[in-house]
DODRENLUM-432674 format. One line per field, with one value per residue (C-alpha): residue in one letter; y, x, z. Coordinates in pm, whole numbers. Each point is the difference from the previous one (the first is absolute). Example, Ala and Ser with C-alpha at 12.3 -4.5 7.8 and 13.67 -1.06 7.14 Angstrom:
# DODRENLUM-432674
residu <- c(A, S)
north <- c(-450, 344)
east <- c(1230, 137)
up <- c(780, -66)
//
This chain:
# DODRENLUM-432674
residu <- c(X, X, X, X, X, X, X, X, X, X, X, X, X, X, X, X, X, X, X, X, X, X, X, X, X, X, X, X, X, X, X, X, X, X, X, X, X, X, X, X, X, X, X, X, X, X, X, X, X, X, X, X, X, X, X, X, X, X, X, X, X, X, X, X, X, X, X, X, X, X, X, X, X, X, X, X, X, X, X, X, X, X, X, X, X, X, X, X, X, X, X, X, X, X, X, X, X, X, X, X, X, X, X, X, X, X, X, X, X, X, X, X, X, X, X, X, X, X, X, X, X, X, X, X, X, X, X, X, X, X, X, X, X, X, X, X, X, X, X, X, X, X, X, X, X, X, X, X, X, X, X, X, X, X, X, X, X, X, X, X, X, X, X, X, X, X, X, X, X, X, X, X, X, X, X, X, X, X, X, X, X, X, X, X, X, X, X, X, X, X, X, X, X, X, X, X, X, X, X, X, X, X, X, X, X, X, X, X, X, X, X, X, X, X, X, X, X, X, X, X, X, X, X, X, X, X, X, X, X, X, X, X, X, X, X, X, X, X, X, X, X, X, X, X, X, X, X, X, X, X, X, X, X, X, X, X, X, X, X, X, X, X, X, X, X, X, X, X, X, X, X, X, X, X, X, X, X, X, X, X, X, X, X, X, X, X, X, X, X, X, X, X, X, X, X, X, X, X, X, X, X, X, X, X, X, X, X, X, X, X, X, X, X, X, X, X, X, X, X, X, X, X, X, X, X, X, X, X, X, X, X, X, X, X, X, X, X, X, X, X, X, X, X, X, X, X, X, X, X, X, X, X, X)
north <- c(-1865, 135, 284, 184, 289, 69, 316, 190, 368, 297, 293, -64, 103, 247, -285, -343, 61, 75, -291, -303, 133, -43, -322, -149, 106, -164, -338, -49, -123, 47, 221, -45, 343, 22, 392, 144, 347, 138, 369, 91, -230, -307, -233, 104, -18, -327, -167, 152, -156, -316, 14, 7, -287, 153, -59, -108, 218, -51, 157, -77, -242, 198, 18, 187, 228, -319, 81, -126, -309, -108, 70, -256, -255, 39, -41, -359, -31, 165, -214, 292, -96, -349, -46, 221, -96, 285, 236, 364, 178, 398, 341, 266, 189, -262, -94, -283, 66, -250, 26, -312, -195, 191, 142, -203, -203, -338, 164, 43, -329, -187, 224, -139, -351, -242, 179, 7, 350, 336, 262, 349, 274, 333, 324, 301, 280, 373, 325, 141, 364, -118, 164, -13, -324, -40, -280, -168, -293, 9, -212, 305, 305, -172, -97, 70, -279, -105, -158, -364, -184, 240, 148, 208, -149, -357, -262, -204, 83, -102, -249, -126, -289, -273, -282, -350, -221, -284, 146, -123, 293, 7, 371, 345, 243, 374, -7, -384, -370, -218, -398, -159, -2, -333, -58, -234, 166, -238, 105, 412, 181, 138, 375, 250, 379, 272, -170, -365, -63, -176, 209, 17, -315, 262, 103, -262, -153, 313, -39, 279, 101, 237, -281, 200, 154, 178, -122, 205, 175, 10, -217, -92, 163, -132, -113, 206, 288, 101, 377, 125, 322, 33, 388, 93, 400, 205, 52, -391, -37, 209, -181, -307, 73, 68, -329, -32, -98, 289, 120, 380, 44, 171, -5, 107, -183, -253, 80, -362, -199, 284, 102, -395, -14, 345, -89, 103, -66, -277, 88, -333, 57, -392, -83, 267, -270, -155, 385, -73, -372, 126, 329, -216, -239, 294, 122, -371, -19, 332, -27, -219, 61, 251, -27, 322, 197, -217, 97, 382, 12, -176, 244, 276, -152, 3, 369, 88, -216, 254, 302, -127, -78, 309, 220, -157, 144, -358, -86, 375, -70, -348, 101, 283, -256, -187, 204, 142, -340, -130, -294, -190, -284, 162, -253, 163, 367, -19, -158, 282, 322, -205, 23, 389, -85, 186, -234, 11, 201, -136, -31, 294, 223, -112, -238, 195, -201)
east <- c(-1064, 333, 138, 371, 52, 417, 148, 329, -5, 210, -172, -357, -98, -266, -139, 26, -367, -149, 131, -34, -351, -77, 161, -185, -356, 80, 100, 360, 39, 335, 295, 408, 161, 362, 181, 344, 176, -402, 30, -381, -91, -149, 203, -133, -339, 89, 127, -301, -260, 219, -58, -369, 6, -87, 313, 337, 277, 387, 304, 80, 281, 186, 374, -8, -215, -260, -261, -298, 122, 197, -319, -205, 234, 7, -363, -25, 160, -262, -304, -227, 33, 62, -345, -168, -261, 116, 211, 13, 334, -62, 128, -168, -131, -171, -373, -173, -322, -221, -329, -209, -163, 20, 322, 252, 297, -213, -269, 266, 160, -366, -63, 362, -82, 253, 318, 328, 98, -186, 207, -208, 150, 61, -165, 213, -176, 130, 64, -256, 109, -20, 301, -40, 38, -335, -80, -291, -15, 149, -209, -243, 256, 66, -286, 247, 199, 97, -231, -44, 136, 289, 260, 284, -112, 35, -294, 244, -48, 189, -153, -3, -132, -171, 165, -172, 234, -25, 180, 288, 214, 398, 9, -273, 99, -176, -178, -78, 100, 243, 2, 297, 62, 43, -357, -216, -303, -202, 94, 2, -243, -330, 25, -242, 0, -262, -332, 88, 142, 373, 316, 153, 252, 317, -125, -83, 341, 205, 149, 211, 360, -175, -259, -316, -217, -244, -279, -256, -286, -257, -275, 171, -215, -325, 42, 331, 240, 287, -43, 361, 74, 348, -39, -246, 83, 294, 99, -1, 161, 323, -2, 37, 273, 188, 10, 258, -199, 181, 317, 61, 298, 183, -282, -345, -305, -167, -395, -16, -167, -233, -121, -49, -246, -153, -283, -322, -231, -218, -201, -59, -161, -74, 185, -154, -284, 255, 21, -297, 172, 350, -69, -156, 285, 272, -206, 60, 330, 86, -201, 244, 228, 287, -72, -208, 275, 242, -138, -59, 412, 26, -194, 214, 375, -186, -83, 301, 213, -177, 88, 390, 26, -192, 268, 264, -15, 39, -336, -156, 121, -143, -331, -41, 94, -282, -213, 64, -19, -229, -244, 145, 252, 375, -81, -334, 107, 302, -302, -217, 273, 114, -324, -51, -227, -6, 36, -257, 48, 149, -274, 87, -70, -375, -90, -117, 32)
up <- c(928, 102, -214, 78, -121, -14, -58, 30, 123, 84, 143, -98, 349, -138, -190, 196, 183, -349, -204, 311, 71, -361, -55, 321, -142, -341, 181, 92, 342, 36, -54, 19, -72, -47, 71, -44, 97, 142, 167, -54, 248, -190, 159, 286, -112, -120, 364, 161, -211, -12, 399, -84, -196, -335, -239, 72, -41, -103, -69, -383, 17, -347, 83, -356, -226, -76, 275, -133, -188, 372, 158, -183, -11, 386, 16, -125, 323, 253, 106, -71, -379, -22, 200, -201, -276, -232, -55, -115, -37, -23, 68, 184, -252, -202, 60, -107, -116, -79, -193, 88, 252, 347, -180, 240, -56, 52, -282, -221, 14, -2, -346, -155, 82, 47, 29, 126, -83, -94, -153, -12, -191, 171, -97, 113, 131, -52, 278, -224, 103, 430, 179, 341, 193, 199, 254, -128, -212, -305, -200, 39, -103, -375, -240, -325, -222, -329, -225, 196, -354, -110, 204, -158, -349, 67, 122, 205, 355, 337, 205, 371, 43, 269, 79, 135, 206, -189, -305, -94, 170, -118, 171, 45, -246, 80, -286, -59, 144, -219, -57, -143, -360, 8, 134, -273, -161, 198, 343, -111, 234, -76, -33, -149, 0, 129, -238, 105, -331, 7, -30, -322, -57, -21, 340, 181, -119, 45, -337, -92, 255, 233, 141, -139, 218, -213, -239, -210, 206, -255, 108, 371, 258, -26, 369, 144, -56, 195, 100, 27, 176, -124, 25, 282, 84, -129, 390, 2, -317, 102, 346, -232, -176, 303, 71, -266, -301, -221, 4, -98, 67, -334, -183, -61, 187, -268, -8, -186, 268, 96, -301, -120, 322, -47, -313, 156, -315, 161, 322, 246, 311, 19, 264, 245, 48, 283, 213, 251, 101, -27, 203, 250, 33, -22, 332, 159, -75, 140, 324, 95, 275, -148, -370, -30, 139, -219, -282, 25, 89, -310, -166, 171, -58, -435, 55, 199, -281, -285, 161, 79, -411, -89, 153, -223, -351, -193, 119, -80, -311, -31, 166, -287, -262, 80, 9, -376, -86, -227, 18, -307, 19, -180, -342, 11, 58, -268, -239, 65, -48, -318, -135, 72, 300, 312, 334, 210, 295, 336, 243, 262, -288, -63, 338, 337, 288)
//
């Protein structure tokens, strides 16, 4: 069974060994990553590794802002995916851990039957109080999410999903694969969530303007979850946002997206059953010729990144705002003061790392 993996990246370079090692011990066989505007290093990474035969590497074809939605309508193109069995469209900080079988990709799709799509429902995992960036895997540094079922007060729940190559593909979006509207009941694909159970019908026929890409959680992980690592450390997390995901210019940061990721209430340590394999593979992949000494510039150009930000006093000033933070979602916080509640605490007030 042929699985691709496709992603889009821009300076993961800390993170690439991590996230293909993983991917290869759950079952994908192959890997197309698209980069833009890199200067940690992971394209790099990315053209040595491709010289090693392990993934395939291109420059994202976005003439605009659209990166990731160019990139996957470029990779219909490449023979990497249109030979492939399956597909499994990701980011670098989500994980898919699987509960069943040998808890690989082929055990998961054996346990859903007969499908042409499995949509698993992501679980975000909090900085739980861990500041400093460390090289090690990060499935291992965070243990701390939401409850599984509820997060920021509703039970609806982004997905990514698997994709068979015999569904009936009009275009890869990130989150899920779309079929003409015009397709007949008959001819719709067979799609199921996490449990094996099908998708709800608004899902699975994107009914509502923004194509839906969420479903309820409760009950949808009986065989899979999506680990997402949207957070990792606070030196990680203000390396992230130099890449241009918030603008402060004029006004204050905006905690939002932080603090949405930040609940710690449930502990999960499930997926640490995969360290032993992926440590091993992490080892192969890195005793290859150049990629060891790849990576730990990578992991230099992230430290030497933090240091460059922390001199600037926007990003003091960010890095102190997150760490007063609290661990409740801003619905959930304005809920709590309105009721006479104290917030809990942020984590670097009550979490020694």
């Amino acid at each position: 069974m042929r699985i691709t993996a496709i992603t889009c990246v821009k300076n993961e370079g800390p993170f690439l060994i991590e996230w293909i090692a993983f991917n290869r011990v759950i079952g994908c066989t192959d890997f197309l990553f698209y980069s833009n505007d890199c200067d940690d290093g992971t394209d790099i990474i990315l053209d040595t590794l491709a010289d090693h035969g392990i993934v395939q590497h291109l420059p994202n074809p976005a003439e605009g802002r659209n990166y990731q939605m160019e990139a996957l309508k470029d990779a219909k193109k490449q023979a990497v995916v249109d030979q492939a069995d399956w597909w499994w469209i990701a980011d670098v900080d989500e994980f898919l851990n699987i509960h069943v079988g040998d808890h690989t990709i082929p055990s998961l799709i054996e346990a859903c039957w007969d499908r042409q799509a499995i949509s698993l429902n992501f679980q975000f995992f909090a900085n739980a109080g861990v500041e400093a960036f460390e090289d090690r895997p990060v499935i291992s540094q965070f243990i701390y999410s939401h409850n599984p079922d509820i997060w920021c007060g509703e039970f609806a729940i982004e997905v990514k999903s698997l994709v068979r190559r015999d569904f009936p593909l009009q275009y890869f979006g990130a989150h899920r694969p779309f079929f003409k509207s015009k397709l007949a009941p008959k001819d719709r694909p067979s799609w199921s969530d996490g449990s094996g159970r099908d998708v709800p019908h608004q899902f699975l026929v994107a009914a509502n303007p923004r194509r839906m890409r969420k479903f309820p959680a409760p009950g949808s992980r009986d065989f899979a979850t999506l680990n997402h690592y949207a957070l990792r450390s606070l030196d990680s997390y203000l390396v992230k946002n130099d890449r241009g995901d918030v603008n402060r210019e004029n006004r204050d940061f905006d905690d939002t997206y932080w603090r949405e990721r930040n609940d710690m209430a449930f502990e999960d340590r499930s997926i640490l059953r995969y360290l032993p394999a992926l440590e091993a593979e992490m080892a192969a992949l890195k005793s290859l010729p150049g990629i060891a000494e790849l990576h730990e510039q990578a992991c230099e150009l992230h430290r030497a990144k933090r240091d460059r930000l922390l001199a600037q006093p926007d990003y003091i000033s960010m890095r102190d705002q997150l760490k007063r933070a609290g661990t409740m979602c801003p619905k959930e916080e304005d809920l709590v003061k309105s009721l006479g509640i104290a917030p809990l605490p942020s984590p670097y007030a009550r979490v020694t790392r």
